[in-house]
ZAMARGU-4260 file (C-alpha; in steps of 0.2 Angstrom, whole numbers, plus 5000, padded with zeros to 4 digits):
<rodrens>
0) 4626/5041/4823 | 4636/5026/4819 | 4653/5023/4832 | 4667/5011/4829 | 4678/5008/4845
5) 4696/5011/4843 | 4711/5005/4853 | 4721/5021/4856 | 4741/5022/4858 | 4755/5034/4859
10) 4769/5032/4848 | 4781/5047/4854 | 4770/5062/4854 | 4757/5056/4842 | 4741/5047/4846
15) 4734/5032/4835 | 4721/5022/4834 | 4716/5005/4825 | 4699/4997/4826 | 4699/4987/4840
20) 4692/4970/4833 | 4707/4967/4823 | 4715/4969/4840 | 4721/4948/4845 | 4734/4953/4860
25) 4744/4964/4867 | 4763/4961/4877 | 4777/4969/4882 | 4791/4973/4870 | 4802/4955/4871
30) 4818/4951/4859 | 4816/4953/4842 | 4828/4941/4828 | 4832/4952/4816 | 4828/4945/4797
35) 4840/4948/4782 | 4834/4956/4768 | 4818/4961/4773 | 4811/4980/4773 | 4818/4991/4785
40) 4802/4995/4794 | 4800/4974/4797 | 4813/4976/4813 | 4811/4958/4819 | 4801/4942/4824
45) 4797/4935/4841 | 4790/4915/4840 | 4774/4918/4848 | 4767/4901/4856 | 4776/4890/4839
50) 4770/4904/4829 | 4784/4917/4819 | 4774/4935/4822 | 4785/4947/4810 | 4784/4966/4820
55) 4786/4982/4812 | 4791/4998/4818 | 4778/5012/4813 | 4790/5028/4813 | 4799/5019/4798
60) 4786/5014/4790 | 4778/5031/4790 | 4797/5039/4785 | 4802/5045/4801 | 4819/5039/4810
65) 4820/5024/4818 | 4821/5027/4838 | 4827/5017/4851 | 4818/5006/4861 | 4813/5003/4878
70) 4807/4990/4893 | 4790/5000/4892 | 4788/4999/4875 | 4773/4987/4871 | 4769/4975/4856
75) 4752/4978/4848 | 4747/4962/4840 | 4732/4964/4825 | 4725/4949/4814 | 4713/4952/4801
80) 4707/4937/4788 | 4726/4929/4787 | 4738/4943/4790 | 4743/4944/4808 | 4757/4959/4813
85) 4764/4966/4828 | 4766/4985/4830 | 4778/4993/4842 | 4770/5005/4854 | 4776/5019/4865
90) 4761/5018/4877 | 4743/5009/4874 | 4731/5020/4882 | 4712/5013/4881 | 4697/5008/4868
95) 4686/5025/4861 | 4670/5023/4854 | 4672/5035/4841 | 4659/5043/4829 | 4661/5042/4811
100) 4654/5059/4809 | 4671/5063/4818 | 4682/5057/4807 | 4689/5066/4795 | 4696/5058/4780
105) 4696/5072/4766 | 4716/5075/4770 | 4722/5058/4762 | 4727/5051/4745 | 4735/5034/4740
110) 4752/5037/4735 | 4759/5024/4722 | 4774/5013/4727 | 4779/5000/4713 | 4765/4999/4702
115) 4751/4999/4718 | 4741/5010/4727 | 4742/5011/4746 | 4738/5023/4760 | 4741/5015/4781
120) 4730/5030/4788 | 4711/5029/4785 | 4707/5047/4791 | 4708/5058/4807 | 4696/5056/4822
125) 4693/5069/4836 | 4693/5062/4855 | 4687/5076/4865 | 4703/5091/4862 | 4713/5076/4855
130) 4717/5073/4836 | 4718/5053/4834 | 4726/5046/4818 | 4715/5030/4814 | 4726/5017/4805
135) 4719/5006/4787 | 4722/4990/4796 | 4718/4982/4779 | 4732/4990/4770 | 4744/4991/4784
140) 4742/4970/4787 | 4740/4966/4769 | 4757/4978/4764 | 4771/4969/4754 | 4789/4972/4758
145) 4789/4972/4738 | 4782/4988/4741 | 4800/4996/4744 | 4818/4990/4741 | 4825/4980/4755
150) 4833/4991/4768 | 4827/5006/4759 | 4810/5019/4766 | 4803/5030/4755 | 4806/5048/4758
155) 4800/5064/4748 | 4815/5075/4741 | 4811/5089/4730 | 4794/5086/4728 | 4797/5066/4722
160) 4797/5050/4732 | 4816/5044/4734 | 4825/5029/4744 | 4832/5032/4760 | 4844/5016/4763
165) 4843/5012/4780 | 4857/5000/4791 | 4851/4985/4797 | 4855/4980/4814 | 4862/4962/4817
170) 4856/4965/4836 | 4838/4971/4843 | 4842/4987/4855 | 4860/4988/4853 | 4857/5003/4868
175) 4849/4990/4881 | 4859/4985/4894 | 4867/4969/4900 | 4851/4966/4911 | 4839/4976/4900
180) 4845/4962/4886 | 4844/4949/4899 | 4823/4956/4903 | 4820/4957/4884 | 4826/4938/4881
185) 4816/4933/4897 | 4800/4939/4889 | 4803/4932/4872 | 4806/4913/4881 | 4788/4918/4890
190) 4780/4922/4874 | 4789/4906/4863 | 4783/4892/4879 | 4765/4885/4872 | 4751/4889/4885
195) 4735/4879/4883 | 4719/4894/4882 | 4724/4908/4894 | 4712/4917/4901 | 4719/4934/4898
200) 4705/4942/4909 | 4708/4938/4924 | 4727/4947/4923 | 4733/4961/4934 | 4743/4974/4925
205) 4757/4984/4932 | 4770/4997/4932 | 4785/4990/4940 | 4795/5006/4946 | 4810/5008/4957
210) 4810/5016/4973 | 4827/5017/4984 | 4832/5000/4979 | 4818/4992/4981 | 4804/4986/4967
215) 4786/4992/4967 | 4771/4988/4956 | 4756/4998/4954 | 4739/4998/4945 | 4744/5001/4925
220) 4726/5008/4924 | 4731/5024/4933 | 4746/5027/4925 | 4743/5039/4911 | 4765/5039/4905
225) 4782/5040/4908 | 4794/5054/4906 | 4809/5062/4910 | 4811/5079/4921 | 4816/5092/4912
230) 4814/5107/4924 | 4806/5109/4941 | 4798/5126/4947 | 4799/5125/4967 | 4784/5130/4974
235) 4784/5139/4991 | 4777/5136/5008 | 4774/5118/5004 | 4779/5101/5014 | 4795/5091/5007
240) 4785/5079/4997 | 4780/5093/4986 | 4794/5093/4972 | 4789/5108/4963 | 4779/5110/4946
245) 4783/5102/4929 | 4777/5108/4913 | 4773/5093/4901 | 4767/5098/4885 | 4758/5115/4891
250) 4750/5107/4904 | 4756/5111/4922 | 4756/5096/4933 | 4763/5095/4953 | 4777/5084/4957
255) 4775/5071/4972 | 4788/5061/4980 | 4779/5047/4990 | 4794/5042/5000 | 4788/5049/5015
260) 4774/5037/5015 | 4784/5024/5012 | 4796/5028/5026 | 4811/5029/5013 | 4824/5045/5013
265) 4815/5059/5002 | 4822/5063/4985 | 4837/5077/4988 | 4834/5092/4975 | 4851/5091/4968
270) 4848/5074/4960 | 4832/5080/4953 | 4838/5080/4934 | 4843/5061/4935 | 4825/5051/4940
275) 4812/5050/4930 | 4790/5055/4932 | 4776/5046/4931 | 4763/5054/4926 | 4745/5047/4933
280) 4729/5050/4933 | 4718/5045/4948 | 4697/5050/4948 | 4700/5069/4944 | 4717/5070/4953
285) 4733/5073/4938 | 4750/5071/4946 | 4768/5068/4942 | 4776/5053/4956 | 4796/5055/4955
290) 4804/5036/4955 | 4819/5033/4952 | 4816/5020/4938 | 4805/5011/4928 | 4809/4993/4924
295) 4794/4985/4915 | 4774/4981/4911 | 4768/4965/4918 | 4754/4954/4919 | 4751/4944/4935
300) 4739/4931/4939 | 4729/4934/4957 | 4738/4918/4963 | 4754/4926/4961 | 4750/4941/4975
305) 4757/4936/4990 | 4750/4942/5009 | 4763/4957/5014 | 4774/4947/5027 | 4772/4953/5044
310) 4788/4959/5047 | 4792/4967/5034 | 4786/4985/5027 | 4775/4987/5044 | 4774/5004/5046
315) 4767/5004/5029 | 4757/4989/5028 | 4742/4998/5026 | 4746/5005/5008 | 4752/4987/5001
320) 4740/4976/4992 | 4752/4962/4992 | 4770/4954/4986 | 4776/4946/4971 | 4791/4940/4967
325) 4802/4949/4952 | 4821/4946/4945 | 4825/4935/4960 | 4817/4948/4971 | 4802/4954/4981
330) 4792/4965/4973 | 4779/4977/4984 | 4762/4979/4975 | 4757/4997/4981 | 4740/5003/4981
335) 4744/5021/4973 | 4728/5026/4974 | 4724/5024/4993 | 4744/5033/4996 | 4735/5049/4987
340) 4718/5048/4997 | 4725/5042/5016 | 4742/5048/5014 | 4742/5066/5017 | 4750/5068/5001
345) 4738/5083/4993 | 4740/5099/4999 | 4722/5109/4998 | 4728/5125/5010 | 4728/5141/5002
350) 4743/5152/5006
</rodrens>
């Protein structure tokens, strides 16, 4: 049985996969330049170490509406031969060894566009109950923007293939706000400065959330997505850190509020609708954390931890791994894990 390991992401509900050789980096979604007359799917450039790295956006390329972007949004950055290209991503998730006898490829025909034959999807693997669409790397890095009119995506209309002119925008995440803009610009200055050979292992990711105020960054490992609340089933007879139930996608996850470990004001039921969940996943433990926002993804080298000072966060010390500093702040690096096990957080009593 021959495998292929795939790197696996989430772009909206969807789930993709590429192979993950072709895979040379992956970042945080920066500041895109915009580039006039180029195809509508080509959404911008970023100058990545003195090199121009032109980034697409998938959901146009494959016909669906342009969406707008986020902080969390990442940038998926595959080489293969000469072609390098960046693909914007919703959530990178992990490498899958996946079996070829798994992959599914009978559903896919190369569709003609100006003379030449292409097809971006190479078949459809199965990951456990999940349905994985694996991308042709070769035709997705090698596609031409002669393959479509400029500012135009091919849509199907009547049974034929017809141009959908699309609007360029003159700025990247016109949405963003004044300091979303100001985070975005701040990456893409990180990613233009030349760095000598990084050793990109050693990194610590986070998720930098906000609690109350303040900033917190937790392992990215255990964090399986972000989401919005949509509606909360109270459940009876449990402590106040219990938020309720939340149905994501049929599957039925318990809501925590960790404030109480924290020794922060709990969340009050009535502003509810207007925070948002993070969804993790820790040994065989599936929970939502409510938080209030959720500000970025960040690498951090082990010499920028700092020790906990002694006077601050005292009564919580014990659940801190360390500080850092972030947008002129302090920054508490939590260790999420140990707040579930040691934190009298999981409620195992029958009622």
């Amino acid at each position: 049985m021959t495998n292929k390991p795939y790197l696996i992401f989430r772009i909206n509900s969807s789930l993709y996969g590429v192979e993950a050789f072709c895979v040379q980096e992956i970042f945080s979604l920066p500041n895109l330049t915009p580039i006039a007359e180029s195809s509508a799917d080509l959404v911008g450039v970023v100058n990545l170490r003195g090199d121009i790295l032109p980034v697409i956006d998938l959901n146009i390329r494959f016909g669906y509406e342009q969406l707008d972007y986020s902080l969390t949004d990442t940038i998926i950055v595959l080489e293969w031969q000469e072609f390098r290209l960046g693909i914007i991503v919703n959530q990178v998730l992990e490498v899958h060894n996946i079996s070829l006898q798994e992959v599914t490829t009978e559903l896919f025909y190369k569709q003609e566009l100006n003379g030449r034959a292409t097809h971006f999807l190479a078949g459809i693997g199965k990951v456990e109950a999940d349905i994985i669409m694996l991308l042709n790397h070769e035709s997705l890095l090698c596609y031409s923007q002669s393959l479509a009119p400029l500012g135009a995506i091919k849509t199907i209309e009547n049974g034929e293939y017809s141009d959908k002119l699309l609007k360029k925008q003159l700025e990247f995440c016109p949405q963003a706000t004044l300091e979303e803009k100001a985070i975005l610009r701040e990456r893409a200055e990180n990613l233009r400065q030349a760095t000598q050979k990084e050793d990109f292992a050693g990194l610590i990711p986070l998720a930098v959330v906000g609690l109350n105020g303040e900033y917190f960054g937790l392992d990215l490992a255990i964090v399986r997505e972000f989401t919005d609340i949509r509606q909360v089933t109270p459940v009876p007879c449990c402590p106040p850190h219990i938020v309720g139930n939340m149905n994501l996608r049929g599957e039925i996850l318990t809501l925590v509020d960790i404030r109480t470990v924290l020794n922060m004001p709990i969340l009050e039921i009535e502003n509810i609708t207007n925070i948002k969940v993070m969804i993790i996943k820790i040994d065989d433990l599936i929970a939502g954390v409510t938080v209030d926002e959720v500000f970025d993804v960040m690498y951090l080298q082990p010499s920028q931890i700092l020790p906990v000072p002694t006077a601050v966060h005292s009564a919580n010390s014990e659940y801190l791994r360390g500080t850092a500093n972030y947008r002129e702040k302090m920054m508490s690096i939590l260790d999420l894990a140990k707040v579930f096990q040691q934190g009298d957080l999981i409620v195992n009593e029958e009622v």
